[in-house]
C-alpha positions, 0 to 999 in steps of 0.5 A: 492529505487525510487518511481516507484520501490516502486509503483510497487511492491505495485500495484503488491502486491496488485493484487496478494496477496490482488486480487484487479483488476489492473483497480482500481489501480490509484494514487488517489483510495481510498484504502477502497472505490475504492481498497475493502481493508478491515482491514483483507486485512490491517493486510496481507498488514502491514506483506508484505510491512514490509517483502518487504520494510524492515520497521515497520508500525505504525497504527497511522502513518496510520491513514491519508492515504487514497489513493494509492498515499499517501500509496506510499508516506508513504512507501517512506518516511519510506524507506529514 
């Protein structure tokens, strides 16, 4: 899967399943701060990207991801 189908589907996700606006949705927005996820919206987020990806989410694999971009990277690496 290439990197523009994965942020697509994240950026879409997000919009439709988590209502966050398309405006804030930049490479380098902070998924709490700038994005509003809080750890309800990550629990929904953890079940749709393993039902879209196919992939396990490990909390502590997590725990460094602060941005869309590095959310997209992560998904990316675990898709390889």
């Amino acid at each position: 899967m290439k990197r523009e189908e994965i942020e697509l589907k994240v950026k879409n996700f997000l919009i439709e399943e988590i209502e966050v606006d398309e405006a804030v949705i930049k490479s380098d927005a902070l998924l709490k701060e700038d994005l509003g996820i809080d750890s309800l919206d990550f629990v929904d987020i953890v079940v749709i990207v393993e039902k879209t990806f196919g992939i396990k989410i490990k909390p502590e694999e997590m725990a460094g991801v602060k941005t869309f971009e590095q959310f997209c990277d992560y998904i990316e690496n675990k898709v390889k």
